[in-house]
C-alpha beads as a LAMMPS data file, in Angstrom:
LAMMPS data file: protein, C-alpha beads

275 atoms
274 bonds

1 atom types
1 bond types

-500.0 500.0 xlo xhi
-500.0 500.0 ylo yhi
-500.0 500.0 zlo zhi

Masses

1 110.0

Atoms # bond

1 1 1 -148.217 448.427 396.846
2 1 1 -144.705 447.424 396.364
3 1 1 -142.010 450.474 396.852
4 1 1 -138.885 450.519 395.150
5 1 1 -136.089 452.621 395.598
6 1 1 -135.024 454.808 392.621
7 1 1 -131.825 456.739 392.601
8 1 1 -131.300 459.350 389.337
9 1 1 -129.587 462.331 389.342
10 1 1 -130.126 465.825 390.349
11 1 1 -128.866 466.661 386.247
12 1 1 -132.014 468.489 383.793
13 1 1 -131.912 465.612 382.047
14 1 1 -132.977 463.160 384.640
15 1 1 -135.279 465.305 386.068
16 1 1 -136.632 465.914 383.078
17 1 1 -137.283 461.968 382.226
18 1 1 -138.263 460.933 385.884
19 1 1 -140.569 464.299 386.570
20 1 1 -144.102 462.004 386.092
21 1 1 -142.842 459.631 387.878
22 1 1 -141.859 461.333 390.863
23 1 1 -144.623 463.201 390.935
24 1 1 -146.787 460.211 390.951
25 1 1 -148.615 461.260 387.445
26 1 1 -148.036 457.540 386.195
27 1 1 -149.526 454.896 387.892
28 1 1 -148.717 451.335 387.828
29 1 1 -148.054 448.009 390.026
30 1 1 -145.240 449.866 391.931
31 1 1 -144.489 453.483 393.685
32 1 1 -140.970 454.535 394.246
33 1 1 -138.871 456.308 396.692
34 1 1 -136.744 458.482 394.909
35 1 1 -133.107 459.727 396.434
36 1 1 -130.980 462.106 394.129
37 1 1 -127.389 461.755 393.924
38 1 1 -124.428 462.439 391.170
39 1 1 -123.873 459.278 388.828
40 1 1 -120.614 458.356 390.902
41 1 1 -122.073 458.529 394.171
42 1 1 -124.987 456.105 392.184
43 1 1 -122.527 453.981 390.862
44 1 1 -120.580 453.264 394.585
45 1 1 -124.388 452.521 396.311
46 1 1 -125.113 449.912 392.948
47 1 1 -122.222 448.284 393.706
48 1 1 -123.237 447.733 397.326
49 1 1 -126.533 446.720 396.038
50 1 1 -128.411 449.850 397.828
51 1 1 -130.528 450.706 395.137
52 1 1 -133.607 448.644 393.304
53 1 1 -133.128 450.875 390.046
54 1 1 -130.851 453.105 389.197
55 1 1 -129.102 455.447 386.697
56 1 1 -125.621 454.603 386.324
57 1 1 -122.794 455.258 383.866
58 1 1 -122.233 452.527 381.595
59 1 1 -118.794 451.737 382.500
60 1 1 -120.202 451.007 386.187
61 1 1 -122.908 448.851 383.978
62 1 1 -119.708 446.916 383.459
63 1 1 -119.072 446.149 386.998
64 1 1 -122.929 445.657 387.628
65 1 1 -124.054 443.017 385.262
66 1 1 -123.981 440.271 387.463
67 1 1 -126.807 442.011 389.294
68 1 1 -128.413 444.353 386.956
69 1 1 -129.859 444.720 384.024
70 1 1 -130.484 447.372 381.590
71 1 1 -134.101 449.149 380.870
72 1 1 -134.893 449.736 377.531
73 1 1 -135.770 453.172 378.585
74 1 1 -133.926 456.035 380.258
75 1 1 -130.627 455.713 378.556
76 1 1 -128.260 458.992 377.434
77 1 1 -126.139 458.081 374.361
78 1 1 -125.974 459.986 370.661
79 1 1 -123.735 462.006 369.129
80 1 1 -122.081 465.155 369.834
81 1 1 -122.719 465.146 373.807
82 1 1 -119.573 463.415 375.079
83 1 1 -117.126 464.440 377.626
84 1 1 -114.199 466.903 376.796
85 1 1 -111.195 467.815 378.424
86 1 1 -110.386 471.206 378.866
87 1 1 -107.101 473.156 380.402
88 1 1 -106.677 476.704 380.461
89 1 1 -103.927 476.854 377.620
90 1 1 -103.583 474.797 374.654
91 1 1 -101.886 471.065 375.038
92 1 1 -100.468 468.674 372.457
93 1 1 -102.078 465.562 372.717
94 1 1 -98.997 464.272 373.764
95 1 1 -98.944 466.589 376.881
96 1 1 -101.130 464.912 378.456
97 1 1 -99.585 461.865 379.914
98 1 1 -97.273 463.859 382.091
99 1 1 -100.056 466.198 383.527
100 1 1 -102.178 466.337 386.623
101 1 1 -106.167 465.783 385.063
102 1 1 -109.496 466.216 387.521
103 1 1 -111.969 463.727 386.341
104 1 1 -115.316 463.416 388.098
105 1 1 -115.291 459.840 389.010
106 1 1 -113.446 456.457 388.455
107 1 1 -116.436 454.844 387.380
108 1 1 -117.631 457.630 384.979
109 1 1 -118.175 456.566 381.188
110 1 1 -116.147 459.910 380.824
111 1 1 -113.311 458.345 382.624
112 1 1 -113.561 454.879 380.684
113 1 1 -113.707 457.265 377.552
114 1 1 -109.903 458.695 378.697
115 1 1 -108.274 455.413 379.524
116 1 1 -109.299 454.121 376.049
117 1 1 -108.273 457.277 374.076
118 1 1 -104.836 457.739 376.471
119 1 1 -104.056 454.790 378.674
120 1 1 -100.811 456.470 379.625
121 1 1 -102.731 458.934 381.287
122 1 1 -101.801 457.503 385.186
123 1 1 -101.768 461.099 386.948
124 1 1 -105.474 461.538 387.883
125 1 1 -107.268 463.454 390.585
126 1 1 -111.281 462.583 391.392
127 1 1 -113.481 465.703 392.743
128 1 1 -117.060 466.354 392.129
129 1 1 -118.256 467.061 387.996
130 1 1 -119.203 470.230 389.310
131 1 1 -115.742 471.771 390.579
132 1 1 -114.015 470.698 388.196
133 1 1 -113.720 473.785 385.737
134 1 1 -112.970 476.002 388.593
135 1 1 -110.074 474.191 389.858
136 1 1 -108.768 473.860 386.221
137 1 1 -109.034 477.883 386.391
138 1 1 -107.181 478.590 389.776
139 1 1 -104.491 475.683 388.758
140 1 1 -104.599 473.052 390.529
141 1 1 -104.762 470.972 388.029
142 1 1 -103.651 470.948 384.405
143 1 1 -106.491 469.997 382.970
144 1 1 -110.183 468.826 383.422
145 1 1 -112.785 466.165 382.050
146 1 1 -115.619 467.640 382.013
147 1 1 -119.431 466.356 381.476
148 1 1 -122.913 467.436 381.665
149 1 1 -123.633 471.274 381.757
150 1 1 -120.041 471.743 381.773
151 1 1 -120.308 471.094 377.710
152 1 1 -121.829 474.498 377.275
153 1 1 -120.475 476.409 380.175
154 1 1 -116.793 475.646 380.392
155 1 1 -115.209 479.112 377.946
156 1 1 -116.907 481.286 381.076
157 1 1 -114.386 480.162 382.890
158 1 1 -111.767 480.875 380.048
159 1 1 -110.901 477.514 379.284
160 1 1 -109.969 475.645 376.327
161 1 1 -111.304 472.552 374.485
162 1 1 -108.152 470.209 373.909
163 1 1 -110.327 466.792 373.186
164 1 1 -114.121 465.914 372.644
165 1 1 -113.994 462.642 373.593
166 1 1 -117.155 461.942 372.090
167 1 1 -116.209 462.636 368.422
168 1 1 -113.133 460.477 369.348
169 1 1 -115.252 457.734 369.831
170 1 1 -117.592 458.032 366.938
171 1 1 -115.065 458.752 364.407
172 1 1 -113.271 455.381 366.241
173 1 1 -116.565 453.351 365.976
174 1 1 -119.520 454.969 364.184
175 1 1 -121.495 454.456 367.258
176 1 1 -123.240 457.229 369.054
177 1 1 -121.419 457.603 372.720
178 1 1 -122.923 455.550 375.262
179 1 1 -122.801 457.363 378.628
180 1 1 -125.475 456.389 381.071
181 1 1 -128.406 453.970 381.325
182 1 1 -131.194 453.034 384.088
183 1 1 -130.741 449.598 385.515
184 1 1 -133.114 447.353 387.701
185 1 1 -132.069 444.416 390.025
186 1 1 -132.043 441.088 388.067
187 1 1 -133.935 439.912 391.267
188 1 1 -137.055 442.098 391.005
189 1 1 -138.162 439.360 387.579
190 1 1 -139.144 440.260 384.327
191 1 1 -142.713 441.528 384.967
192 1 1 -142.165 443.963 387.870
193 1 1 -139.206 445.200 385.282
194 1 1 -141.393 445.142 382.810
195 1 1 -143.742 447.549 384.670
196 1 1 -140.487 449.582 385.906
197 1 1 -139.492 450.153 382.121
198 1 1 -143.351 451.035 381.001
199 1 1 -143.577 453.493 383.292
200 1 1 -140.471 455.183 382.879
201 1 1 -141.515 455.509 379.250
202 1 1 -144.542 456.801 379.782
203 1 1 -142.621 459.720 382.166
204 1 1 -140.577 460.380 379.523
205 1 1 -143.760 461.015 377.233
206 1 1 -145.080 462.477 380.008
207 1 1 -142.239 465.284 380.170
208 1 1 -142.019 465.962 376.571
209 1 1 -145.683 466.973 376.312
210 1 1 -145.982 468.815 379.440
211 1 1 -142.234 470.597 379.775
212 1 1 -143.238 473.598 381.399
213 1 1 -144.385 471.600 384.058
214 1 1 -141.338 469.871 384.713
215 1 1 -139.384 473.252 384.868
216 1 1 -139.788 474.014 388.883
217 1 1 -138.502 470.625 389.892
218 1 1 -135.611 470.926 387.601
219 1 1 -134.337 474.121 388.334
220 1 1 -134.449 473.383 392.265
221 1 1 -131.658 470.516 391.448
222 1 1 -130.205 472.269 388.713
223 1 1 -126.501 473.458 389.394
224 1 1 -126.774 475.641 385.993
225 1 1 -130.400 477.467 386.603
226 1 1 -129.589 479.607 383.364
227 1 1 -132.886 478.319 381.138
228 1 1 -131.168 478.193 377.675
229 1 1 -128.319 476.202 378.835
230 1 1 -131.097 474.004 380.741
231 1 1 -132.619 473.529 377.612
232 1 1 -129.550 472.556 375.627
233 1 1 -128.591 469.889 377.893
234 1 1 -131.977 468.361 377.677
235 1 1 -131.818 468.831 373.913
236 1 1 -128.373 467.065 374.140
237 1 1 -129.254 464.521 376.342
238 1 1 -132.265 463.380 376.159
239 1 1 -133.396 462.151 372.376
240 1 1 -135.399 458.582 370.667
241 1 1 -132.239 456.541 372.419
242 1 1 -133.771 457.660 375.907
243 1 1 -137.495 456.466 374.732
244 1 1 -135.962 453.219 373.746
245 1 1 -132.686 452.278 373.132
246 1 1 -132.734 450.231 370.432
247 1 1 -130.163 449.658 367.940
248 1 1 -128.004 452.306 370.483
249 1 1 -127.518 449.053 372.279
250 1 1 -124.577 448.222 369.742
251 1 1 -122.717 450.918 371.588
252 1 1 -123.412 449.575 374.850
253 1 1 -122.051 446.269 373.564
254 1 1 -119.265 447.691 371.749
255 1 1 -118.013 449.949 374.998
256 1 1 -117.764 447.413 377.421
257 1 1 -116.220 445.008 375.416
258 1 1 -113.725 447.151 374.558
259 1 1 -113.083 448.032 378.267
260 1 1 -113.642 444.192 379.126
261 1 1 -110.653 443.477 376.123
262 1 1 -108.252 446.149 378.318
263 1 1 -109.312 444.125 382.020
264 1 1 -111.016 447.749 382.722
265 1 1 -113.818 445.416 383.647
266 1 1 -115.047 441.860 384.916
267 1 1 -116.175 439.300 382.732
268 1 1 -119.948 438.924 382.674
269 1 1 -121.956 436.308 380.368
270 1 1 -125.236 438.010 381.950
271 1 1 -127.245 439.683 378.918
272 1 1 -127.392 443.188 378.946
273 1 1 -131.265 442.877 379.321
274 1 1 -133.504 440.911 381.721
275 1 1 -133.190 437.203 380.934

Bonds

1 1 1 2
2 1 2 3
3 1 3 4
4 1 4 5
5 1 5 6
6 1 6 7
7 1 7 8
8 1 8 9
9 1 9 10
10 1 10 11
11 1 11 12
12 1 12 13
13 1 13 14
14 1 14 15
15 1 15 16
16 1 16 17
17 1 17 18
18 1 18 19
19 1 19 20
20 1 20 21
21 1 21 22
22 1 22 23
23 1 23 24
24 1 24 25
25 1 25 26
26 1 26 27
27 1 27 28
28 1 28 29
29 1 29 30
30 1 30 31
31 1 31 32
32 1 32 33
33 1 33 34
34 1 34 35
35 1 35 36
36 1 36 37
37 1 37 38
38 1 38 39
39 1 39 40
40 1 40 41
41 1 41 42
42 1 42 43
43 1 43 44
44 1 44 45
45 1 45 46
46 1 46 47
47 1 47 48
48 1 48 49
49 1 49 50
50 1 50 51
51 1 51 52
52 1 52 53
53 1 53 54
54 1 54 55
55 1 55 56
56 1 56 57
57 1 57 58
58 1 58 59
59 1 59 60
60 1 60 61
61 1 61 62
62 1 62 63
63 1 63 64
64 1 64 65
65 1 65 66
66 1 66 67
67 1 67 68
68 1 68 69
69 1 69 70
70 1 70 71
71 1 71 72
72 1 72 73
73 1 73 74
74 1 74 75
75 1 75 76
76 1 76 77
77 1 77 78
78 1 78 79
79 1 79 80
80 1 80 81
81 1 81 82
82 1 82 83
83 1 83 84
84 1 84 85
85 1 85 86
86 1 86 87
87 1 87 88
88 1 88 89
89 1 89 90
90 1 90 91
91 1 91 92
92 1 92 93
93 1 93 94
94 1 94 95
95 1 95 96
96 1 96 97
97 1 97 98
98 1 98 99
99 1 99 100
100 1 100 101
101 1 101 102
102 1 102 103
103 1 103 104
104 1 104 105
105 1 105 106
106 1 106 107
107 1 107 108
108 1 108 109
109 1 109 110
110 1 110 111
111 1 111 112
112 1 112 113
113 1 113 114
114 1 114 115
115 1 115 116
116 1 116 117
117 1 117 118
118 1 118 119
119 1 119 120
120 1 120 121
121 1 121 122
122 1 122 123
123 1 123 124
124 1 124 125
125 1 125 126
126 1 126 127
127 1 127 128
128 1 128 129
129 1 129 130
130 1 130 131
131 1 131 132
132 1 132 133
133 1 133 134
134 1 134 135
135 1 135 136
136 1 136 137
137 1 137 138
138 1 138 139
139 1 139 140
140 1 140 141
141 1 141 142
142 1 142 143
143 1 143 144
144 1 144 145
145 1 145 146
146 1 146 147
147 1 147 148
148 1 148 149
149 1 149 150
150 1 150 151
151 1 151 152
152 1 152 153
153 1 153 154
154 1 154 155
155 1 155 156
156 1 156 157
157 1 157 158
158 1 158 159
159 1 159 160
160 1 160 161
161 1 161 162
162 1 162 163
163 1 163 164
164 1 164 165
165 1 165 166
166 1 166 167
167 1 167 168
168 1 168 169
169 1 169 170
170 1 170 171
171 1 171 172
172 1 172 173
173 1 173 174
174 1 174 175
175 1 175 176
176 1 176 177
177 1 177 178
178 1 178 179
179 1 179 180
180 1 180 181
181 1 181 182
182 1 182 183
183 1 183 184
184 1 184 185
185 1 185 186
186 1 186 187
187 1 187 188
188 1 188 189
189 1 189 190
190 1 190 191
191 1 191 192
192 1 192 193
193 1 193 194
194 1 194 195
195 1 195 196
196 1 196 197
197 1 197 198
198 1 198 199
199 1 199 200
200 1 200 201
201 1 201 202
202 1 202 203
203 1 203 204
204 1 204 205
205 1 205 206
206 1 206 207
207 1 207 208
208 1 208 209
209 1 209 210
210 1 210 211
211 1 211 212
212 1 212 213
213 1 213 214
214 1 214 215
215 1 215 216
216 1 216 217
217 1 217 218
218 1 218 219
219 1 219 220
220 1 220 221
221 1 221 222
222 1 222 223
223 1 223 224
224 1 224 225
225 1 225 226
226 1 226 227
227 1 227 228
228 1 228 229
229 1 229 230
230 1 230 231
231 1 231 232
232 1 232 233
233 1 233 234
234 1 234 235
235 1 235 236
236 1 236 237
237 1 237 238
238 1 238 239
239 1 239 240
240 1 240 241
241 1 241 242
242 1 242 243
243 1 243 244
244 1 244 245
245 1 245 246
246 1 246 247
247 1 247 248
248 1 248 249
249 1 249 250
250 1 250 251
251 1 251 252
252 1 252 253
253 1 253 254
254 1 254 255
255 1 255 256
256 1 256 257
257 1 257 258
258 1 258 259
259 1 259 260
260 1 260 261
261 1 261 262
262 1 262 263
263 1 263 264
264 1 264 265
265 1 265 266
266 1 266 267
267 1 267 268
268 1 268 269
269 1 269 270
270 1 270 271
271 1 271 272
272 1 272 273
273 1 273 274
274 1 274 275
């Protein structure tokens, strides 16, 4: 049997939605070899073409098209879950082109999300999602874009929401906030991504019936093992977009061509879908 590699990340949400399939209780015409990574580090081994499927931010997606293509399944968009940016006092919006900001990646949606709300913002610093609050905290930088758990956890560190990024964008589009999708290799042909996509499916059915199951393996990848905040970020994250997309591919659409419009991206005439 054919074995692909499949790189998600160590976030409750992805464990959540790849749990069955990782634990081989869905069967099909292909096994995979799963390696956990953050989205960046995901995004960087996509680009080299490491990785047969993948979760990747969208604005990556952008820089991927040639050679991927989108599942129908596995995707984290809606509304209310976007990234914010946080500091430890209040800041005028206007503040913030003249201040040092930690983001957690160059290739994060998040990041995308800032150059399109404040392209004047030059003075950036990457480090990993998950230091981010606590450097933000001891000073080192003026402010932080924070994703993931970092939604719900962020006052314990005594810091302030200046911008929800996310609400900027819906109240800018109407579109839920595309952050993150699964991709296959374009070379792998429509039936073996055909499989791919019915099986992740089925995991994510899989996981919503059986969630105490999937608690163990989430919680030993888990940087927040607290089981409410757990909870909310799979209540946040994961929704009917992740089952199937559908119409949330308008906001797919609408995000990279807005970041295509500002050369934040190539030009790609691939569809967003297998051929």
């Amino acid at each position: 049997m054919r074995t692909l590699s499949l790189g998600y990340s160590p976030c409750p949400n992805d464990t959540f939605i790849f749990y069955a399939v990782a634990h081989k209780k869905i069967r099909g015409d292909v096994e995979f070899s799963e390696i956990l990574r953050d989205v960046e580090t995901l995004n960087r081994m996509a680009l080299h073409a490491e990785l047969d499927v993948t979760k990747t931010s969208f604005y990556a997606f952008g820089y991927l098209q040639e050679n991927y293509c989108l599942l129908n399944s596995g995707s984290a968009l809606g509304r209310g879950c976007g990234p914010l940016i946080v500091s430890r006092n209040p800041l005028r919006e206007s503040e913030l082109s003249g201040k040092k900001i930690a983001i957690p990646g160059k290739m994060t949606t998040a990041y995308l999300l800032l150059q399109l709300f404040a392209p004047e913002v030059k003075n950036v610093v990457e480090m990993p999602f998950d230091r981010i609050m606590n450097a933000v905290s001891l000073g080192m930088v003026d402010a932080g874009l924070i994703i993931h758990e970092g939604r719900f956890t962020y006052p314990r560190y005594n810091l302030v929401k200046l911008i929800d990024l996310g609400e900027w964008w819906e109240k800018e589009t109407g579109l839920p906030i595309p952050l993150g999708g699964i991709l296959a290799k374009r070379e792998l042909g429509a039936d073996v991504i055909g499989e791919i996509n019915r099986m992740l499916r089925e995991s994510i059915e899989y996981a919503h019936q059986n969630r105490t199951s999937t608690r163990e393996y989430i919680k030993s990848n888990a940087q927040e093992l607290d089981d409410t905040v757990i909870d909310q970020h799979i209540g946040l994250y994961v929704n009917d977009y992740t089952l199937d997309i559908g119409d949330g591919i308008f906001a797919v659409d609408a995000l990279l061509k807005r970041a295509e419009k500002l050369n934040l991206i190539p030009h790609s005439d691939k569809p967003l879908f297998i051929d």
